[in-house]
Structures are given as C-alpha cells and as structure tokens.
N, C-alpha and C positions, 0 to 999 in steps of 0.2 A: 549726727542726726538731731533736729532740734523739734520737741514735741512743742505743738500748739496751745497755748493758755499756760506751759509752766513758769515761766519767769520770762521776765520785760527782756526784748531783743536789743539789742547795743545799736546804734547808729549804721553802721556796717553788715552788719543783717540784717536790718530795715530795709536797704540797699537791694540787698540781693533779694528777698520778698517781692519788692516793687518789681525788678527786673522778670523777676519769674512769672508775676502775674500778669506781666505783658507780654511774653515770650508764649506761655502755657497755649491763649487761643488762638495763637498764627500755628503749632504743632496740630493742636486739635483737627484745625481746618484742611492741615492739611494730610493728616489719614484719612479722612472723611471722602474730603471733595477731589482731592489729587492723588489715590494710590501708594499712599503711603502707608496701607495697613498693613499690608504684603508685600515682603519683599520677596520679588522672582529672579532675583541673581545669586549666585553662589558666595558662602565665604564671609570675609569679615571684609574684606575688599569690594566685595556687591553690595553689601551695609551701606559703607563709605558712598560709591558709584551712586546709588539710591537715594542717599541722603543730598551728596554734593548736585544730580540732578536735579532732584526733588527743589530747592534751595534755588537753584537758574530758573526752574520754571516760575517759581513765585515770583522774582525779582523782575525777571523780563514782563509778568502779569503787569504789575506793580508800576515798572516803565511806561507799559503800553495807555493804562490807566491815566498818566500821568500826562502823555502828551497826546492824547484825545480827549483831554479834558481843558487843556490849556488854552486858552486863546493865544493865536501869536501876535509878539508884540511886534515885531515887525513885519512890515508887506515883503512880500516875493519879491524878488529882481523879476524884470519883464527883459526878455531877450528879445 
C-alpha cells in the first residue's frame, strides 16, 4: 500500500500512477453509464461474465466511434 505525500515514488511507480489515472475514468464511466454498478449474475464467474461483457461493449463502442468518424480513404468498387 503506498500512502500519498510520504516519500518520492521510484520510476516504476510513477508508471503505475500514470497508468491508473488513465485507467480509473474509463471504470468510472462505466458503472455510471453502462451497468456496471450491479452486478445481476451469480458467483465469481458472473463477476468475470459482467466484467468480460462489460469490456466488449466499450471496445465495440470504441470501434463504432472510430469508423463513423473516419473519412475513407479509398472510393467503393462500383459494380
């Protein structure tokens, strides 16, 4: 456990800082906005189900985002 303000972080903890503080508001977002406050499956295996869904639905968002925003760079074949 490493307390806040007691002594200077090593290079490698720095690391994982950074990572976590980019990590934290994609979690945040998605208890909120995506059901992830509640989980309604059973078990330590519905945890997983919930999270591993949870996780597809961002990603595919994410995709969709991606290629409705893109211009394409090449024209259609015309059949």
């Amino acid at each position: 456990m490493h307390v806040v303000g007691r002594h200077k972080a090593s290079g490698a903890l720095k690391q994982l800082f950074k990572r976590r503080s980019a990590v934290e508001p994609i979690i945040g977002h998605s208890k909120h906005d995506h059901g992830m406050a509640r989980n309604h499956l059973l078990g330590q295996v519905g945890d997983k189900i919930n999270a591993l869904l949870s996780a597809c639905g961002f990603n595919l968002a994410k995709l969709l985002r991606f290629f409705t925003q893109s211009s394409p760079s090449v024209a259609p074949a015309s059949g």
